[in-house]
N, C-alpha and C positions, 0 to 999 in steps of 0.2 A: 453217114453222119448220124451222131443219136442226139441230134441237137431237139427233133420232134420226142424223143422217149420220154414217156408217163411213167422217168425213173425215181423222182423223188417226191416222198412222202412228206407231203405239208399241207396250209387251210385246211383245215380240219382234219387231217390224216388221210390225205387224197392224192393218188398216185397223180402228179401234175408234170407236166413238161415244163421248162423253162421261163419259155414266153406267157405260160398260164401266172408264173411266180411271180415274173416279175408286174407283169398286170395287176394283180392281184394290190403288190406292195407300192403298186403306183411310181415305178421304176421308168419313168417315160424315158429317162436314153440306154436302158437295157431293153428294153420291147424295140427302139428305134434299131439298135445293133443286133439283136435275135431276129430280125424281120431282113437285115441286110443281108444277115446271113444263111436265109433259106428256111428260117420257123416258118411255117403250116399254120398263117394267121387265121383261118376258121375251125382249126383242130378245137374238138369238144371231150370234156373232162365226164369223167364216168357217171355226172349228173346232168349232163347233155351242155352245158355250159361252155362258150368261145371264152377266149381273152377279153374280146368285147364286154362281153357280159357284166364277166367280173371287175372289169376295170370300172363300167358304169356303175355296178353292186357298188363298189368302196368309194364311190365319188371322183376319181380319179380322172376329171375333166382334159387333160393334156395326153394321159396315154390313148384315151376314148379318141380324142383330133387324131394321134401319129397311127392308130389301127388302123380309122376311117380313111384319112387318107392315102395307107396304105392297102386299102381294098377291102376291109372287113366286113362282111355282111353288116349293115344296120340292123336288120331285124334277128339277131341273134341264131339262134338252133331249132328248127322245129322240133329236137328231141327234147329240149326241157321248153317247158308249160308257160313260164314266164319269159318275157323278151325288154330290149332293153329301151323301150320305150315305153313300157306298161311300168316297169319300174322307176325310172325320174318322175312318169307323173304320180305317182302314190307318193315319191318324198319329195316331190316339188323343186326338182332339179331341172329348174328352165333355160337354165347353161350349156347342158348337156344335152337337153331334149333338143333344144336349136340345130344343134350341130347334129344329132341324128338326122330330124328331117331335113336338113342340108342335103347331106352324103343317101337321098332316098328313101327312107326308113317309113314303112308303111305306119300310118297313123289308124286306119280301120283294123279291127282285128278278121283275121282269114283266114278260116277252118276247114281250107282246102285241105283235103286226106288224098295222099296217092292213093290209086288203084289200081289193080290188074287189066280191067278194061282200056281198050283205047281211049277214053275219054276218062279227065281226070273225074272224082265224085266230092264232095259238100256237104261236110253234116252240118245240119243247121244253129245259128247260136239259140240255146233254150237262157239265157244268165248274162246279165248284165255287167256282174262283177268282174270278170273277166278282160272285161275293156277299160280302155286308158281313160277315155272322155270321164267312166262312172268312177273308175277309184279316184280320179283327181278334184270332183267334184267332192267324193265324200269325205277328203281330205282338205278339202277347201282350197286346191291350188289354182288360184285362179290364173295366173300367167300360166299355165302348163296348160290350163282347160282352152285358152285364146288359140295359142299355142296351136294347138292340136287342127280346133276350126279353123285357122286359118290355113293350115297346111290342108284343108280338104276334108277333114274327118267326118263322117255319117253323122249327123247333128240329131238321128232319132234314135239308132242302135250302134252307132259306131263298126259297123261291120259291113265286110264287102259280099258278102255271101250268104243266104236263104236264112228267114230267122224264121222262127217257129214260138209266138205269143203263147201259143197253148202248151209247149211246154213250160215255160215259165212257171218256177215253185210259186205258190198260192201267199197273195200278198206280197209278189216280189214289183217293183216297179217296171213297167212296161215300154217304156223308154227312157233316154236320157233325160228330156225336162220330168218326168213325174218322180226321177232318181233324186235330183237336184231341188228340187222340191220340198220333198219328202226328207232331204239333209239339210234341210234347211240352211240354203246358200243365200248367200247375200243378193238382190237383184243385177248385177252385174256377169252373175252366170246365164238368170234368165233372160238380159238382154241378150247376150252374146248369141245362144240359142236361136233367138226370134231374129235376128241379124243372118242367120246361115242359114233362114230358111227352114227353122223345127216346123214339124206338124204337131201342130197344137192342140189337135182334136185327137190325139191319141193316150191325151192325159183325160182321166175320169175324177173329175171335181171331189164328187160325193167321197172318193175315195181318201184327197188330202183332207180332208173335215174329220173324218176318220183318226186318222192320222197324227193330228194336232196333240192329240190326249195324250201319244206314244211315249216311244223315249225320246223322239225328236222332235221337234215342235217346228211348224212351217213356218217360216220366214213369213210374218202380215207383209213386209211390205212387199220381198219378188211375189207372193199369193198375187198382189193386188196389180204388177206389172204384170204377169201372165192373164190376169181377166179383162185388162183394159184391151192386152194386144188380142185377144181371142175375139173379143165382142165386136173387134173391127177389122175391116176388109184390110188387106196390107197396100202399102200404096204403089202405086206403078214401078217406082223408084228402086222401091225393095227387092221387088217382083224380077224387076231388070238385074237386078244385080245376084241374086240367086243363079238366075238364069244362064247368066254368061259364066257364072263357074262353073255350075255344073256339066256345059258345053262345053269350055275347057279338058274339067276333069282335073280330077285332085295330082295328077302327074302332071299336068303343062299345067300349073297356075302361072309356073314363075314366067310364062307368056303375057301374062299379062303386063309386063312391064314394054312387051314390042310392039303393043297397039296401036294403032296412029290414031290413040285419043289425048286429050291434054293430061297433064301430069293430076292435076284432082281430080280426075276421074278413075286413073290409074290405081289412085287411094285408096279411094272409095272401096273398088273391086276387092 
């Protein structure tokens, strides 16, 4: 069958198979009929790119459901750089992004590198930019940024794997809140944060004062909700409920609905 052949030249002059095309054109009952018929739903295009991808790329919220739920990796291709969740939160596609973390789709960024050794290796994240939590922040998406923490995501570097501070280019933010901060987001990103358990002693004050003069000017008033929550103990409440997710794990949250606690608690979590 050459139903998989990268015989036709199109999207930019890209040798694409079928099912890349019709993703692409946002073709949801030709991707459903190419899938019936044996397309290579994770096959990737000479810029490392699934159908997934690109269907997310072009918005195409219907072909994204009929991939996923026909098996498509959530997380895209480790051969291209971008994946399709780093992408709805930069353009603020909380439609889309839903339905990834639905179907699985890791929300931390993980720079698990194979290796020859028995044991896989982890280069460490040095850049913030790179993660979903910080481009959606510095895009102001605030349902994608919820989003995201609610599905579990690393609330201080968004990553599941060894970070390295001292890499960090000079002047670059050193977490998610001093990213958020520093783009001067409205305080309903700095709640969200302090709600998931940010460490807050990771942000250096002196540094937003700094700051202010820039091209972006810090939000006075999440400024002023990041100093009231720093300057006090969090309350047991809080405490508790960090707790239990992260016991969990950002893989069983949706456990939490089998708890034998009452339904507002359930919420809460």
């Amino acid at each position: 069958s050459r139903i998989n052949e990268k015989s036709v030249w199109c999207c930019g002059w890209l040798p694409c198979t079928p099912l890349r095309i019709a993703a692409t054109a946002g073709h949801g009952h030709c991707v459903d009929f190419l899938l019936q018929k044996g397309a290579e739903i994770d096959l990737v295009d000479v810029k490392g790119q699934t159908a997934l991808y690109v269907a997310v790329v072009n918005g195409h919220l219907e072909c994204a459901q009929i991939l996923l739920e026909a098996g498509a990796d959530p997380n895209g291709s480790h051969h291209h750089r971008s994946t399709p969740v780093y992408h709805t939160s930069r353009v603020g596609r909380a439609d889309i992004l839903r339905e990834l973390i639905r179907y699985g789709a890791d929300v931390d960024v993980n720079h698990h590198v194979p290796s020859r050794l028995a044991s896989p290796s982890s280069r460490p994240l040095t850049s913030l930019v790179v993660c979903p939590l910080y481009i959606s922040a510095a895009y102001h998406n605030l349902p994608c940024f919820r989003l995201l923490l609610q599905a579990g995501a690393n609330p201080d570097f968004n990553c599941c794997g060894p970070v390295n501070i001292q890499g960090f280019s000079r002047g670059s933010p050193v977490c998610v809140m001093e990213a958020v901060l520093r783009h001067g987001c409205e305080p309903a990103f700095v709640q969200l944060l302090i709600d998931f358990g940010a460490n807050l002693n990771l942000v250096k004050v002196e540094v937003l004062g700094a700051e202010s003069a820039g091209r972006v000017k810090v939000n006075p008033e999440a400024l002023q909700v990041f100093k009231e929550a720093r300057s006090c103990p969090r309350s047991l409440l809080s405490l508790c409920r960090v707790a239990v997710r992260q016991i969990l794990g950002k893989h069983h949250l949706d456990l939490i609905q089998d708890l034998p606690v009452p339904e507002a608690i359930k919420q809460f979590l």
